[in-house]
N, C-alpha and C positions, 0 to 999 in steps of 0.2 A: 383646635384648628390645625395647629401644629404636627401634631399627629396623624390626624386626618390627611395630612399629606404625604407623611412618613413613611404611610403603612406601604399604600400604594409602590411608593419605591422600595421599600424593603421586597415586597414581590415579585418587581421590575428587576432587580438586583438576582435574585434564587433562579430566576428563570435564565437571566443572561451568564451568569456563573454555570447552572446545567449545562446551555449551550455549548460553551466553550469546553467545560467539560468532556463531552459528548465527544463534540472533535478533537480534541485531543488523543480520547480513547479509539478512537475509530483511524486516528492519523497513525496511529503509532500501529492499530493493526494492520492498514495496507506498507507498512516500513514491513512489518514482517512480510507481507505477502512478496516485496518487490527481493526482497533477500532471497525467496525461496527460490522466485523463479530466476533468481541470477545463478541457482546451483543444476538447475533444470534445462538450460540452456546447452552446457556441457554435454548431457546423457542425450540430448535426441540427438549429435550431433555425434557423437560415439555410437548410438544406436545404426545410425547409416554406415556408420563405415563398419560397425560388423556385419550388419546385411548383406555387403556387397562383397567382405570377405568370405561369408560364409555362402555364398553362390558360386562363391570362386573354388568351391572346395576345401577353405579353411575353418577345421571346426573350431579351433581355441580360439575364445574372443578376444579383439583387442585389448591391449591396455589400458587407452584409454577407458574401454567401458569402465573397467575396474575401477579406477578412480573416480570417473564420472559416479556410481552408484555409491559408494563411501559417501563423497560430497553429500549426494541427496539426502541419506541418510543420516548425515551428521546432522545436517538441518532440518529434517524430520523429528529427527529426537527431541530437538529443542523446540519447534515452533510448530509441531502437526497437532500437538493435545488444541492449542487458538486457531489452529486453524482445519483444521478436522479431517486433517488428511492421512490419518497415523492407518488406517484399515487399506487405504485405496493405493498408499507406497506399499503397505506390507504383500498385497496382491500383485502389484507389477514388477517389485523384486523381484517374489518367488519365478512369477512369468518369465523374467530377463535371466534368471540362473538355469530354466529349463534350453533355452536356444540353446545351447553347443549338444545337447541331448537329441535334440528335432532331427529326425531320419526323415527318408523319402527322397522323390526328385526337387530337384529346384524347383519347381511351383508349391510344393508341401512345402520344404521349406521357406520360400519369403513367403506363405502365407501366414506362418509362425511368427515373422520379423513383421509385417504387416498387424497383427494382434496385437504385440506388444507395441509399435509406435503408435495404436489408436488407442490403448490405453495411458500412452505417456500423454495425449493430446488431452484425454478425458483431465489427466491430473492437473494440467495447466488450469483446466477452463475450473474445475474445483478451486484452486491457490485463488484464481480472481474474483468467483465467490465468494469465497469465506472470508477471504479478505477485505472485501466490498471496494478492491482495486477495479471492479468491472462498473462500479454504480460511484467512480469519483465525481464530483460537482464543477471541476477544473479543466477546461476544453484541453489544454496540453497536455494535464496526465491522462486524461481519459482516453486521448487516442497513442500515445504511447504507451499505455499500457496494451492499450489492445495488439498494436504493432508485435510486442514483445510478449505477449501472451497467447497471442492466435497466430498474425502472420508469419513473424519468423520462423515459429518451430514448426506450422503446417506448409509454408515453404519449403524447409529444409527435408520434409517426412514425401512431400510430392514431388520434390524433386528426385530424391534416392532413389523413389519406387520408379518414375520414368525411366532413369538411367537402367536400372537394375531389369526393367520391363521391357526395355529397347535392347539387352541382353538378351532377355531369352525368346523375343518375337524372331531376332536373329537367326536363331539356332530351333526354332520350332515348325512343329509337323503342320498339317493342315486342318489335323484335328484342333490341335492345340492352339494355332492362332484364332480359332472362333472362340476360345475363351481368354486366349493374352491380348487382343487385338483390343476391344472396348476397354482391356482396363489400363493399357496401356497410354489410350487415348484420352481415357479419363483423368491419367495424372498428368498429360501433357496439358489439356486443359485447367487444372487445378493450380501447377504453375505461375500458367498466366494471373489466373484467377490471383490467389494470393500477393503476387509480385505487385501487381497496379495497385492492389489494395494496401498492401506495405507503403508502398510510396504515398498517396493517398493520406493516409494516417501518419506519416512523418512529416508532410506537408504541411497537414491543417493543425499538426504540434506546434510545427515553428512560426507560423499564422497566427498563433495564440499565445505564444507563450508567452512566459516575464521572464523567462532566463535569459543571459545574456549570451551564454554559450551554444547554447543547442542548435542552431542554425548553421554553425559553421562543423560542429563536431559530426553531425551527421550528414551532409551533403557528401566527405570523401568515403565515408563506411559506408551510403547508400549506392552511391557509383561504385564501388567495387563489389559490393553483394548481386548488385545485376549483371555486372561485365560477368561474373561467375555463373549466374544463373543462365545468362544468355553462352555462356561458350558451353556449358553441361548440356543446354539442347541442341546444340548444333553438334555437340559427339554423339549423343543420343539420335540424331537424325531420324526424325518421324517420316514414317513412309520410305526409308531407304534401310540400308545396314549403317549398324553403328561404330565409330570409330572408339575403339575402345582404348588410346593413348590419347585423343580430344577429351577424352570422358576423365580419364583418370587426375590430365591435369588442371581442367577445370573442378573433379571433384576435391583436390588438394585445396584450389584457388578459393573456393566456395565453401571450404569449412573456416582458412583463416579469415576471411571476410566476415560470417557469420558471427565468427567469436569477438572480432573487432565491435561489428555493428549492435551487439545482444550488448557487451559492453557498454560502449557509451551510450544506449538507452538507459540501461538500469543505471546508471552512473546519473544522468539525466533525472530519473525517476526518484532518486533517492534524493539530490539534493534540490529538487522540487518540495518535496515531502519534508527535508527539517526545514528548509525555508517558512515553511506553515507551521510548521510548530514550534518557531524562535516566533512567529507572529503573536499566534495564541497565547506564548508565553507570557508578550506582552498586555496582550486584552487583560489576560489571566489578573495580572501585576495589575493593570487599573479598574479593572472590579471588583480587584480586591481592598483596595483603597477606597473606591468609592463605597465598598460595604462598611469598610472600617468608617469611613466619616457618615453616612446615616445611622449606623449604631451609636456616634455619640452622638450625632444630634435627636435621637429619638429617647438616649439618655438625659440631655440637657431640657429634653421637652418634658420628662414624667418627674423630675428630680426637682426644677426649680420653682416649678409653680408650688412645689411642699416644704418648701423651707421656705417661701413667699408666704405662705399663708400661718406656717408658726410662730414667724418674727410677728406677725399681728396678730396673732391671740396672747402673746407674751403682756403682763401688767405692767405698768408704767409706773416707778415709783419716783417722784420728781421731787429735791433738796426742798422744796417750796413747802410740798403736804408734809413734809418729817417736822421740817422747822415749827414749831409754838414759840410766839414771842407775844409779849403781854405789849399792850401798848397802855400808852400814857393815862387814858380813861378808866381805865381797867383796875378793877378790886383784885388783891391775891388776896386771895380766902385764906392762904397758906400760913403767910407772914402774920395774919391776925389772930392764929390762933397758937401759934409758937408764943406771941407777944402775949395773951392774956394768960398764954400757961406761967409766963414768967414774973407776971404779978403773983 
């Protein structure tokens, strides 16, 4: 009977042990994913501002890129074999070292810088993939993740292009604005789009979350990422000429904004993520004890009913059956025949 109940938990036990397992391993792969894209952040954010230098007539890219792309790669090398991105960096590098090579007018050229930021988009939306950062089970990381996976950096990629678009609708023909006109208006809209939805997803983070920080950390990063957003389209001026000293120092205002806010998410994200896995730790820690105590009680169950049963077939030999004593009635045959030998 004993056993009979044993077994049952012992399976009860392999399956909750899996579990925890499981998550563990899948915790630890969205820690990589949240690392990756805190290097990813940097590069789209370099990537606008060579854009906007290289319309302006500067072909060497900034500095910053240079860095930013290192970065990537540094944590490419370590974390693309898990997360399988090591083909799709090696393609958008190459992409990002041909830009200072891109000839043509300004329109050839940001279509160059347009290819390569929707290749850096593709790579994000990849990291949350593979990472399974886009499929988390956690209402706060799932919508910070997305914030910082989709919003911010197609934010940051549709705001460049309006600015950068409200450039050259400026300065263009009338041939030319039947093809800058829509796409101009498309990033002014996409803007919007992204912007309400950032807010949106940082909302319904601190709506849900268990951290104690996250509400206050992000409220000053998301008011300054919009006062930026919102003074970049008012230099950009849809339907008018753009001011291009509104533009410049709201484009300043909007990249340290950005880096602010891309910050304490991932900063957010990460210490969400060992929080759950100091949890796990523990489940870990007491199903393993509890494996440890049904291992011995299913030991104590096979073991003692077999030394129960050999202590009784063991023979009994009691001082009583050893003992012979002659009683009183009793002939010794013994004594009688010592005696008649002695006649």
């Amino acid at each position: 009977m004993t056993v009979l109940i044993l077994v049952p938990a012992g399976v009860l036990f392999t399956r909750v042990w899996s579990d925890v397992s499981d998550r563990r391993a899948s915790t630890k792969l969205e820690q990589m994913g949240v690392e990756y894209l805190a290097a990813l952040a940097p590069l789209v954010s370099s990537l606008a501002e060579a854009q906007s230098s290289a319309l302006s007539g500067v072909s060497d890219p900034p500095v910053s890129l240079t860095t930013a792309v290192n970065g990537v790669a540094a944590v490419d090398q370590r974390l693309g074999g898990d997360l399988r991105t090591r083909d799709r960096w090696t393609g958008l590098r190459q992409k990002i070292e041909l830009l200072p090579k891109t000839t043509g007018d300004p329109l050839t050229v940001l279509q160059a810088h347009v290819e390569v930021a929707d290749l850096t988009l593709a790579l994000y939306e990849a990291v949350r993939d593979n990472s399974e950062l886009a499929r988390d089970p956690d209402n706060d990381l799932a919508h910070l993740q997305e914030a910082v996976g989709v919003d911010l950096p197609t934010t940051v990629v549709e705001v460049s292009r309006m600015g950068d678009y409200s450039q050259l609708v400026a300065k263009a023909t009338a041939t030319q604005l039947a093809q800058l006109s829509p796409q101009f208006g498309a990033a002014v809209l996409a803007v919007n789009t992204y912007v309400n939805s950032l807010t949106d997803n940082l909302q319904a983070a601190v709506d849900n979350t268990t951290s104690g920080t996250l509400s206050g950390s992000l409220v000053s990063g998301l008011d300054s990422f919009r006062r930026g957003v919102e003074s970049l389209t008012r230099g950009a001026n849809p339907g008018g000429v753009p001011n291009a000293a509104t533009m410049a120092t709201a484009q300043s205002q909007l990249q340290v904004s950005l880096s602010n806010l891309s910050t304490i998410t991932v900063r957010e994200m990460a210490t969400l993520l060992q929080d759950r896995l100091d949890r796990l730790a523990y489940r870990e820690a007491e199903t393993l004890a509890a494996g440890v105590l049904i291992a011995l009680l299913i030991i104590g169950a096979v073991v003692l009913p077999l030394t129960g049963r050999r202590r009784r077939g063991r023979p009994i030999h009691s001082e009583a059956a050893r003992d012979v004593t002659v009683g009183p009635g009793d002939v010794d045959t013994t004594r009688r025949e010592h005696a008649g030998a002695l006649r």
